[in-house]
C-alpha positions as MATLAB code, in Angstrom:
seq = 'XXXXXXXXXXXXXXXXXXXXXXXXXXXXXXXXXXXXXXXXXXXXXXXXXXXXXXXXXXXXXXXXXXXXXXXXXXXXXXXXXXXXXXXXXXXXXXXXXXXXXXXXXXXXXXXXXXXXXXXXXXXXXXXXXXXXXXXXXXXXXXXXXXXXXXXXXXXXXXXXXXXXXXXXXXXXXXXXXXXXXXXXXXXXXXXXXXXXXXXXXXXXXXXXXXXXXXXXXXXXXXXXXXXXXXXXXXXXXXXXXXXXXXXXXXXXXXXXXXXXXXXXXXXXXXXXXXXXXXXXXXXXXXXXXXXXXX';
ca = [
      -8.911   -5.673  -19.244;
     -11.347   -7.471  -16.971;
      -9.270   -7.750  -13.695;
     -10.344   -6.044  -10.238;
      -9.248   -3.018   -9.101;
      -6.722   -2.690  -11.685;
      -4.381   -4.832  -14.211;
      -1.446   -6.862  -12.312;
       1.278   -8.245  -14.525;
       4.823   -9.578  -13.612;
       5.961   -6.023  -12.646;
       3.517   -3.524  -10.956;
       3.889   -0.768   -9.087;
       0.563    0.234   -7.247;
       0.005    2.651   -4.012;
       0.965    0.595   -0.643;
      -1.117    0.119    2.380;
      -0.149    3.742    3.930;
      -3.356    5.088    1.721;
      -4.728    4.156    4.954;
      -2.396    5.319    7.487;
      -1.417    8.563    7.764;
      -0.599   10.499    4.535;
       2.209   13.596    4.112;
       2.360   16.321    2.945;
       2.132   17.058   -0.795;
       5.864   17.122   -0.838;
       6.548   13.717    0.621;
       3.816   12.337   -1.334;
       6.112   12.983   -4.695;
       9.056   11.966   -2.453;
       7.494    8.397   -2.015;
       6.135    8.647   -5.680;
       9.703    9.470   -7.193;
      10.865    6.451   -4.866;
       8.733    4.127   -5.807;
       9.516    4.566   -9.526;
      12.988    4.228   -8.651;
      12.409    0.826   -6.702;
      10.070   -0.447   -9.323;
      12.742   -0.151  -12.197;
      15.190   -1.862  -10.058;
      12.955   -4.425   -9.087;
      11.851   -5.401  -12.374;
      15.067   -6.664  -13.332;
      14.224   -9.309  -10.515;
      10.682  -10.463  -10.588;
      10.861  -13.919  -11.560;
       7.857  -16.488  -10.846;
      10.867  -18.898  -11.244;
      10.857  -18.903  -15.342;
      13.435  -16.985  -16.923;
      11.804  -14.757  -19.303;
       9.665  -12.986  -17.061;
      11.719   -9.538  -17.846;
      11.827  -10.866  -21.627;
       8.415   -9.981  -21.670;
       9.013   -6.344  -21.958;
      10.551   -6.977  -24.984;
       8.114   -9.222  -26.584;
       5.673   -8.411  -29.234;
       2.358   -7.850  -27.865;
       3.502   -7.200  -24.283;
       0.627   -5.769  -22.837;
       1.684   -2.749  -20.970;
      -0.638   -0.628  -18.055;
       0.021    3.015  -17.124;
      -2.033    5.486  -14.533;
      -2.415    7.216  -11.856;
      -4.031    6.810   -8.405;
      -4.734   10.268   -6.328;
      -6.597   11.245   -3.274;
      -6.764   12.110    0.379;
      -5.518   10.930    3.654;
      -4.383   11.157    6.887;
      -1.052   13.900    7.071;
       0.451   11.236    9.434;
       0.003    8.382   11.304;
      -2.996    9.014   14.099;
      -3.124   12.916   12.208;
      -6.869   14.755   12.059;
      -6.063   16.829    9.217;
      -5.904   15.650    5.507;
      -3.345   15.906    2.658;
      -3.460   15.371   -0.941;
      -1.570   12.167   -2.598;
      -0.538   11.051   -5.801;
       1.118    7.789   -7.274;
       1.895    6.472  -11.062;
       1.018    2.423  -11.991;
       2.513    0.587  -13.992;
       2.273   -3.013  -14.959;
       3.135   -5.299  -17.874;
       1.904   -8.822  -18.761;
       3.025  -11.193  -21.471;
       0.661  -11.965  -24.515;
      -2.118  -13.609  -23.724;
      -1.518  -13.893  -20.110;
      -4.961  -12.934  -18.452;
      -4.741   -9.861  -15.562;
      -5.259  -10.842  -12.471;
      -7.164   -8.880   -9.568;
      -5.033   -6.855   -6.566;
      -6.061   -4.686   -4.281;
      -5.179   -0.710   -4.034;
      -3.790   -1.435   -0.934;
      -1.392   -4.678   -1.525;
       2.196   -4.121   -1.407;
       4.450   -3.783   -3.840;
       5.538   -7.837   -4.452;
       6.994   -9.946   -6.759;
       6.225  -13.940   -6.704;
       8.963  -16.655   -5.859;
       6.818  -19.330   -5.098;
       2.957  -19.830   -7.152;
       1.050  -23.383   -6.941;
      -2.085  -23.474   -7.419;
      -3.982  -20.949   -5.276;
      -0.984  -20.076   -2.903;
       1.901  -17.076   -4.064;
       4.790  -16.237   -1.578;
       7.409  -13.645   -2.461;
       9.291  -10.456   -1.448;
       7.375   -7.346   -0.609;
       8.064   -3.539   -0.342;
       6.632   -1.512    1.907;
       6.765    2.212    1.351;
       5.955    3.978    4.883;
       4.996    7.778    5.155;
       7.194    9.698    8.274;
       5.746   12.711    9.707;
       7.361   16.410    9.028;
       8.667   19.367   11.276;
       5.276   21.265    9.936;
       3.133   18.258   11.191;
       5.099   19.111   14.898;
       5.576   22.839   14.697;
       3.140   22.630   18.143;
       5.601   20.628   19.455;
       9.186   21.412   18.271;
      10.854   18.747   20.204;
       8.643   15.830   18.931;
      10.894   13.879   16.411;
      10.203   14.136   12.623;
       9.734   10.888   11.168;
      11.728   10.095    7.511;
      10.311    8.767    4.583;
      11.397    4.956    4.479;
      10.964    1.983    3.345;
      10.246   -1.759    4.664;
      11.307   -4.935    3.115;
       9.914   -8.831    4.020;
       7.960  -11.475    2.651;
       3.858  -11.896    1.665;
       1.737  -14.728    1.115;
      -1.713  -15.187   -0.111;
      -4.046  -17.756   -0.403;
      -7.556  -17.909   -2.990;
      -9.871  -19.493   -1.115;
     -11.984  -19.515   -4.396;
     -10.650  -18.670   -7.033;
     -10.965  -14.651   -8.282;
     -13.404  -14.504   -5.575;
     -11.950  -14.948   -1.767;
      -8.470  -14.040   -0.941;
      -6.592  -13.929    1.945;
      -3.189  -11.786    1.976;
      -0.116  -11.428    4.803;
       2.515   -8.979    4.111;
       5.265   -9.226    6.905;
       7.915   -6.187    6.601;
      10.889   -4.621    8.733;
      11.955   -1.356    7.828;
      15.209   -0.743    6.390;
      16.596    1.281    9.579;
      16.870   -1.248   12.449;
      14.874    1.138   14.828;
      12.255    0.843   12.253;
      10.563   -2.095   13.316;
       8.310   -4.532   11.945;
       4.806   -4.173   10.601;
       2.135   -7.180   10.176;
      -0.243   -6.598    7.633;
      -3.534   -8.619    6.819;
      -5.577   -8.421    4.593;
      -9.311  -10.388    3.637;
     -11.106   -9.293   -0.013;
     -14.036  -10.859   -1.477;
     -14.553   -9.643   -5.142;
     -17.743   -9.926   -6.903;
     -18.220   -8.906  -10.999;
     -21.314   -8.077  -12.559;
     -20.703   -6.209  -15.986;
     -18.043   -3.859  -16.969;
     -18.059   -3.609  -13.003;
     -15.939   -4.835  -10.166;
     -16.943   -4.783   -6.454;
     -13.994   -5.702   -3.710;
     -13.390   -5.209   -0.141;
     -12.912   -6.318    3.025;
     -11.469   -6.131    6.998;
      -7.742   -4.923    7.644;
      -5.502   -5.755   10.591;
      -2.323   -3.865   11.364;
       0.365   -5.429   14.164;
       3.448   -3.466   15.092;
       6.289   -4.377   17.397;
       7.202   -1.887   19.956;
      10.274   -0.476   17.890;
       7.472    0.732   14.846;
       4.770    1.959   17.242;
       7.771    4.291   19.268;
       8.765    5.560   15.654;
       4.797    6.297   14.634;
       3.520    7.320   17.984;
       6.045    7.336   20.894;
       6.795   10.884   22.646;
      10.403   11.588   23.938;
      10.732   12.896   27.616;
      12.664   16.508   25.684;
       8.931   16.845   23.976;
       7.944   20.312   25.521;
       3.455   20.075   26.185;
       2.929   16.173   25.546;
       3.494   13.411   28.607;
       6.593   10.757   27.849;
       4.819    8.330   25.719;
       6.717    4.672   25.127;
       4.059    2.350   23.426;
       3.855   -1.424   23.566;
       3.602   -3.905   20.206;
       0.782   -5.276   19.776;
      -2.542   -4.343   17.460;
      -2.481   -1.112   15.905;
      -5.761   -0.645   13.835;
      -8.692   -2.728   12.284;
     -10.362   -1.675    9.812;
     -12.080   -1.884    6.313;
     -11.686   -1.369    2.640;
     -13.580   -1.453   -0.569;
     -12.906   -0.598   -4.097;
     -14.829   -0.085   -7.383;
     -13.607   -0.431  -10.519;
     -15.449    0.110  -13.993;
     -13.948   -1.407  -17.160;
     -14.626    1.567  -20.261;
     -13.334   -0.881  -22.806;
     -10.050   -3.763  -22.682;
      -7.854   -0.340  -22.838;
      -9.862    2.100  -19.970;
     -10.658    1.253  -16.773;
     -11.272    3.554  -14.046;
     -11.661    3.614  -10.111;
     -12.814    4.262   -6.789;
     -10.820    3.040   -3.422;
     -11.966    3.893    0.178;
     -10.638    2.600    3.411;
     -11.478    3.461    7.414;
      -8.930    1.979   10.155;
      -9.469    2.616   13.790;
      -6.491    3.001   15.794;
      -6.146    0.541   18.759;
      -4.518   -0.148   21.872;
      -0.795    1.330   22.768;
      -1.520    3.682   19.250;
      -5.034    4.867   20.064;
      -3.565    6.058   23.557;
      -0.323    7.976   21.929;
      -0.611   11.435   23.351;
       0.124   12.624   19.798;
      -3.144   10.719   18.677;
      -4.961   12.632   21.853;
      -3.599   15.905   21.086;
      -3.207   16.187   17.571;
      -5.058   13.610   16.213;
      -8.070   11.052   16.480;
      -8.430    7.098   16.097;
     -10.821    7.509   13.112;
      -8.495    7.547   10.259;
     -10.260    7.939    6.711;
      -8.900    7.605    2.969;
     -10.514    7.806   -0.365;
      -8.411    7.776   -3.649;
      -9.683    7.421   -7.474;
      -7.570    6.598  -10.280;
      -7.590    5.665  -13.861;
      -5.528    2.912  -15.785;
      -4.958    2.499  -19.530;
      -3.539   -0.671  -21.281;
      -1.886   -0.738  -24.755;
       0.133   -3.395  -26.489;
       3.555   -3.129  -27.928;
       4.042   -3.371  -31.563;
       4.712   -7.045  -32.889;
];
Protein backbone atom coordinates (compact mmCIF):
# COMPACT_ATOMS: atom_id res chain seq x y z
CA UNK A 1 0.00 0.00 0.00
CA UNK A 2 1.76 3.11 -1.25
CA UNK A 3 -1.22 5.57 -1.66
CA UNK A 4 -1.58 8.98 0.40
CA UNK A 5 -3.36 9.38 3.28
CA UNK A 6 -4.92 6.11 3.06
CA UNK A 7 -6.00 3.22 0.43
CA UNK A 8 -9.11 4.30 -1.92
CA UNK A 9 -10.76 1.50 -3.84
CA UNK A 10 -14.20 1.38 -5.65
CA UNK A 11 -16.04 1.55 -2.27
CA UNK A 12 -14.63 3.64 0.68
CA UNK A 13 -15.95 4.99 3.45
CA UNK A 14 -13.57 7.67 5.07
CA UNK A 15 -14.42 10.63 7.73
CA UNK A 16 -16.16 13.72 5.76
CA UNK A 17 -15.15 17.28 5.80
CA UNK A 18 -17.03 18.05 9.31
CA UNK A 19 -13.47 16.84 11.01
CA UNK A 20 -13.14 20.42 10.50
CA UNK A 21 -16.30 21.94 11.43
CA UNK A 22 -17.72 21.54 14.50
CA UNK A 23 -17.67 18.03 16.08
CA UNK A 24 -20.56 16.41 18.67
CA UNK A 25 -20.66 14.97 21.26
CA UNK A 26 -19.31 11.43 21.80
CA UNK A 27 -22.80 10.21 21.28
CA UNK A 28 -23.48 11.73 17.90
CA UNK A 29 -20.11 10.90 16.85
CA UNK A 30 -21.23 6.94 16.93
CA UNK A 31 -24.59 8.23 15.60
CA UNK A 32 -22.82 9.52 12.35
CA UNK A 33 -20.37 6.47 12.59
CA UNK A 34 -23.32 3.83 12.75
CA UNK A 35 -24.79 5.98 9.73
CA UNK A 36 -22.18 6.02 7.72
CA UNK A 37 -21.75 2.22 7.80
CA UNK A 38 -25.24 1.98 6.98
CA UNK A 39 -24.91 4.37 3.84
CA UNK A 40 -21.69 2.77 2.79
CA UNK A 41 -23.28 -0.81 2.49
CA UNK A 42 -26.06 0.61 0.55
CA UNK A 43 -23.96 2.51 -1.57
CA UNK A 44 -21.72 -0.13 -2.56
CA UNK A 45 -24.25 -1.92 -4.36
CA UNK A 46 -24.05 1.29 -6.67
CA UNK A 47 -20.57 2.47 -7.26
CA UNK A 48 -19.97 1.87 -10.75
CA UNK A 49 -17.07 3.77 -12.77
CA UNK A 50 -19.44 2.70 -15.64
CA UNK A 51 -18.08 -1.15 -15.90
CA UNK A 52 -20.22 -3.67 -14.50
CA UNK A 53 -18.20 -5.64 -12.19
CA UNK A 54 -17.16 -3.04 -9.98
CA UNK A 55 -19.27 -4.80 -6.95
CA UNK A 56 -17.95 -8.25 -8.50
CA UNK A 57 -14.86 -7.31 -7.10
CA UNK A 58 -15.79 -8.16 -3.63
CA UNK A 59 -16.15 -11.43 -4.67
CA UNK A 60 -13.06 -11.93 -6.60
CA UNK A 61 -10.01 -13.74 -5.58
CA UNK A 62 -7.43 -11.46 -4.43
CA UNK A 63 -9.76 -8.52 -3.75
CA UNK A 64 -7.73 -6.40 -1.80
CA UNK A 65 -9.72 -5.30 1.12
CA UNK A 66 -8.78 -2.04 3.75
CA UNK A 67 -10.17 -1.77 7.30
CA UNK A 68 -9.41 1.06 10.21
CA UNK A 69 -10.16 3.51 12.14
CA UNK A 70 -9.73 7.32 12.20
CA UNK A 71 -10.20 9.13 15.84
CA UNK A 72 -9.59 12.49 17.28
CA UNK A 73 -10.74 15.89 18.38
CA UNK A 74 -12.84 18.71 17.22
CA UNK A 75 -14.99 21.37 17.46
CA UNK A 76 -18.52 20.20 19.66
CA UNK A 77 -20.36 22.23 16.94
CA UNK A 78 -20.19 24.45 14.31
CA UNK A 79 -18.39 27.96 15.57
CA UNK A 80 -18.14 25.80 19.32
CA UNK A 81 -14.83 26.65 21.71
CA UNK A 82 -14.91 23.49 23.46
CA UNK A 83 -13.69 20.07 22.05
CA UNK A 84 -15.18 16.55 21.73
CA UNK A 85 -13.82 13.25 21.00
CA UNK A 86 -14.63 11.44 17.45
CA UNK A 87 -14.40 8.21 15.99
CA UNK A 88 -15.05 6.65 12.43
CA UNK A 89 -14.36 2.98 10.78
CA UNK A 90 -12.71 2.82 6.87
CA UNK A 91 -13.22 0.66 4.70
CA UNK A 92 -12.21 0.21 1.13
CA UNK A 93 -11.77 -2.56 -1.43
CA UNK A 94 -9.87 -2.63 -4.76
CA UNK A 95 -9.73 -5.28 -7.44
CA UNK A 96 -6.42 -7.32 -8.02
CA UNK A 97 -3.87 -5.52 -9.16
CA UNK A 98 -5.58 -2.27 -9.31
CA UNK A 99 -3.03 0.28 -7.73
CA UNK A 100 -4.58 2.60 -4.56
CA UNK A 101 -4.98 5.78 -5.26
CA UNK A 102 -4.41 8.91 -2.85
CA UNK A 103 -7.65 10.85 -1.00
CA UNK A 104 -7.72 13.09 1.43
CA UNK A 105 -9.13 12.62 5.23
CA UNK A 106 -11.36 15.17 4.49
CA UNK A 107 -12.99 14.21 0.88
CA UNK A 108 -16.46 13.12 0.87
CA UNK A 109 -17.81 10.08 0.71
CA UNK A 110 -18.11 9.60 -3.50
CA UNK A 111 -18.44 7.19 -5.94
CA UNK A 112 -17.23 7.92 -9.76
CA UNK A 113 -19.72 8.14 -12.81
CA UNK A 114 -17.62 9.82 -15.07
CA UNK A 115 -13.27 9.17 -15.08
CA UNK A 116 -11.10 10.35 -18.27
CA UNK A 117 -8.00 10.90 -17.90
CA UNK A 118 -7.25 13.25 -14.99
CA UNK A 119 -10.95 14.44 -14.45
CA UNK A 120 -13.65 12.11 -12.01
CA UNK A 121 -17.28 13.45 -11.49
CA UNK A 122 -19.77 11.51 -9.39
CA UNK A 123 -22.27 11.52 -6.48
CA UNK A 124 -21.15 12.58 -3.07
CA UNK A 125 -22.37 12.21 0.60
CA UNK A 126 -22.03 14.56 2.95
CA UNK A 127 -22.45 13.59 6.57
CA UNK A 128 -23.08 16.99 8.65
CA UNK A 129 -22.76 17.14 12.56
CA UNK A 130 -26.09 19.17 14.30
CA UNK A 131 -25.59 20.66 17.59
CA UNK A 132 -27.35 19.11 20.94
CA UNK A 133 -29.70 20.49 23.79
CA UNK A 134 -26.32 20.10 26.11
CA UNK A 135 -24.35 22.28 23.55
CA UNK A 136 -27.52 25.06 24.31
CA UNK A 137 -28.37 24.32 27.90
CA UNK A 138 -27.20 28.36 28.28
CA UNK A 139 -29.68 29.03 26.00
CA UNK A 140 -32.74 26.70 26.14
CA UNK A 141 -34.60 28.28 23.37
CA UNK A 142 -31.74 28.09 20.77
CA UNK A 143 -32.77 25.22 18.34
CA UNK A 144 -30.91 21.84 18.47
CA UNK A 145 -29.57 20.97 15.25
CA UNK A 146 -30.13 16.97 13.94
CA UNK A 147 -27.67 14.81 12.67
CA UNK A 148 -28.17 14.78 8.74
CA UNK A 149 -27.01 14.17 5.81
CA UNK A 150 -26.29 16.04 2.31
CA UNK A 151 -26.37 14.59 -1.08
CA UNK A 152 -24.86 16.30 -4.65
CA UNK A 153 -22.25 15.92 -7.03
CA UNK A 154 -18.03 16.33 -6.87
CA UNK A 155 -15.50 16.79 -9.36
CA UNK A 156 -11.81 16.78 -9.35
CA UNK A 157 -9.20 17.52 -11.53
CA UNK A 158 -5.05 16.21 -11.29
CA UNK A 159 -3.30 18.88 -12.38
CA UNK A 160 -0.24 16.46 -12.27
CA UNK A 161 -0.73 13.46 -11.80
CA UNK A 162 -0.54 11.95 -7.87
CA UNK A 163 0.84 15.26 -7.18
CA UNK A 164 -1.72 18.43 -7.61
CA UNK A 165 -5.36 18.01 -7.21
CA UNK A 166 -8.09 20.12 -7.22
CA UNK A 167 -11.55 18.84 -5.64
CA UNK A 168 -15.41 20.50 -5.59
CA UNK A 169 -17.95 18.75 -3.63
CA UNK A 170 -21.41 20.54 -4.14
CA UNK A 171 -24.18 19.08 -1.57
CA UNK A 172 -27.87 19.98 -0.36
CA UNK A 173 -28.98 18.44 2.63
CA UNK A 174 -31.63 15.99 2.64
CA UNK A 175 -34.24 18.33 4.61
CA UNK A 176 -35.12 21.22 2.25
CA UNK A 177 -34.34 23.84 5.06
CA UNK A 178 -31.00 22.28 5.02
CA UNK A 179 -29.39 24.13 2.45
CA UNK A 180 -26.52 23.81 0.32
CA UNK A 181 -22.85 23.62 1.14
CA UNK A 182 -19.82 24.39 -1.43
CA UNK A 183 -16.84 22.68 -0.64
CA UNK A 184 -13.23 23.18 -2.17
CA UNK A 185 -10.61 21.70 -1.79
CA UNK A 186 -6.55 22.20 -3.20
CA UNK A 187 -3.81 19.21 -2.06
CA UNK A 188 -0.39 18.93 -3.24
CA UNK A 189 1.15 15.50 -2.18
CA UNK A 190 4.75 14.89 -2.07
CA UNK A 191 6.41 11.07 -1.24
CA UNK A 192 9.71 10.49 -0.03
CA UNK A 193 10.03 6.86 1.51
CA UNK A 194 7.56 4.84 3.35
CA UNK A 195 6.24 8.55 3.84
CA UNK A 196 3.48 10.69 2.47
CA UNK A 197 3.19 14.50 2.91
CA UNK A 198 -0.35 16.25 1.70
CA UNK A 199 -2.15 19.37 2.31
CA UNK A 200 -3.50 22.32 1.33
CA UNK A 201 -6.18 25.59 1.53
CA UNK A 202 -10.04 24.89 2.18
CA UNK A 203 -13.00 27.04 1.19
CA UNK A 204 -16.47 26.56 2.60
CA UNK A 205 -19.70 28.52 0.81
CA UNK A 206 -23.14 28.20 2.32
CA UNK A 207 -26.44 29.58 1.12
CA UNK A 208 -28.46 31.43 3.59
CA UNK A 209 -30.83 28.36 4.37
CA UNK A 210 -27.37 26.24 5.82
CA UNK A 211 -25.78 29.23 7.59
CA UNK A 212 -29.56 29.93 9.55
CA UNK A 213 -29.46 26.08 10.42
CA UNK A 214 -25.51 26.29 11.71
CA UNK A 215 -25.54 29.74 13.12
CA UNK A 216 -28.87 31.68 12.92
CA UNK A 217 -30.60 32.71 16.40
CA UNK A 218 -34.49 32.71 16.61
CA UNK A 219 -36.18 35.93 18.07
CA UNK A 220 -37.81 33.11 21.21
CA UNK A 221 -33.80 32.65 22.03
CA UNK A 222 -33.83 34.04 25.69
CA UNK A 223 -29.82 36.11 26.20
CA UNK A 224 -28.61 36.10 22.40
CA UNK A 225 -29.80 39.10 19.77
CA UNK A 226 -32.11 37.69 16.62
CA UNK A 227 -29.43 36.51 14.38
CA UNK A 228 -30.55 35.75 10.44
CA UNK A 229 -27.20 35.24 8.46
CA UNK A 230 -26.57 35.84 4.78
CA UNK A 231 -24.91 33.02 2.17
CA UNK A 232 -21.96 33.66 1.24
CA UNK A 233 -18.21 32.43 2.54
CA UNK A 234 -18.17 30.59 5.62
CA UNK A 235 -14.48 29.63 6.46
CA UNK A 236 -10.96 29.32 4.78
CA UNK A 237 -8.72 27.41 5.92
CA UNK A 238 -5.93 24.68 5.78
CA UNK A 239 -5.16 21.04 6.00
CA UNK A 240 -2.32 18.62 6.02
CA UNK A 241 -1.90 14.99 6.54
CA UNK A 242 0.92 12.45 7.15
CA UNK A 243 0.85 9.14 6.43
CA UNK A 244 3.65 6.39 7.04
CA UNK A 245 3.48 3.10 5.12
CA UNK A 246 4.76 0.07 7.97
CA UNK A 247 4.70 -2.47 5.20
CA UNK A 248 1.95 -3.09 1.85
CA UNK A 249 -0.49 -4.30 4.88
CA UNK A 250 0.13 -1.22 7.77
CA UNK A 251 -0.07 2.13 7.25
CA UNK A 252 -0.68 4.65 9.78
CA UNK A 253 -1.62 8.47 10.14
CA UNK A 254 -1.72 11.90 11.16
CA UNK A 255 -4.54 14.57 9.84
CA UNK A 256 -4.76 18.24 11.08
CA UNK A 257 -6.90 21.00 9.80
CA UNK A 258 -7.54 24.95 11.02
CA UNK A 259 -10.64 26.88 9.32
CA UNK A 260 -11.41 30.41 10.26
CA UNK A 261 -14.90 31.32 10.29
CA UNK A 262 -15.89 34.27 7.99
CA UNK A 263 -18.35 36.76 7.25
CA UNK A 264 -22.31 36.26 8.18
CA UNK A 265 -20.78 32.92 10.40
CA UNK A 266 -17.91 34.68 12.16
CA UNK A 267 -20.59 37.37 13.32
CA UNK A 268 -23.33 34.61 14.60
CA UNK A 269 -23.97 35.66 18.15
CA UNK A 270 -23.64 31.96 18.99
CA UNK A 271 -19.97 32.14 17.55
CA UNK A 272 -19.56 35.50 19.91
CA UNK A 273 -21.00 33.99 22.88
CA UNK A 274 -20.25 30.53 22.89
CA UNK A 275 -17.74 30.11 20.55
CA UNK A 276 -14.68 31.59 18.52
CA UNK A 277 -13.71 31.77 14.65
CA UNK A 278 -10.55 29.67 15.25
CA UNK A 279 -11.79 26.24 14.75
CA UNK A 280 -9.02 23.42 15.20
CA UNK A 281 -9.02 19.50 14.43
CA UNK A 282 -6.44 16.84 14.68
CA UNK A 283 -7.32 13.09 14.12
CA UNK A 284 -4.83 9.92 13.74
CA UNK A 285 -5.78 6.70 12.43
CA UNK A 286 -4.46 3.43 11.30
CA UNK A 287 -5.40 1.26 8.14
CA UNK A 288 -4.65 -2.40 7.42
CA UNK A 289 -5.00 -4.16 3.97
CA UNK A 290 -5.39 -7.95 3.43
CA UNK A 291 -6.37 -9.94 0.40
CA UNK A 292 -9.13 -12.41 0.04
CA UNK A 293 -8.36 -15.96 -0.50
CA UNK A 294 -8.08 -17.03 -4.31
Amino acid sequence: MTNGAGPEGDVTMRAPERWAGGAGTAARRSARAALAVVLLLAGGASRARAQPDDVSALFAPGTVFSVGALSGVGPRFQGANRASLWGLPYLSFRRPGEAPEWWSPDDGLDADLVETGPLRVGPVLDLRDGRSARDTRHVPDLPTVPLTVGLGLFGEVWLERDTLRLRAEVTQGVRAHDGVLIKLAGDAIHRFGRFTLSGGPRLVLADAASQRIDFGVPDRALGLKPYDPRGGPRSAGLAAALAYDWSDDWQTLVYGRYDRLLSAAAASPIVRRFGTVNQLSAGVGAIYSFRSPP
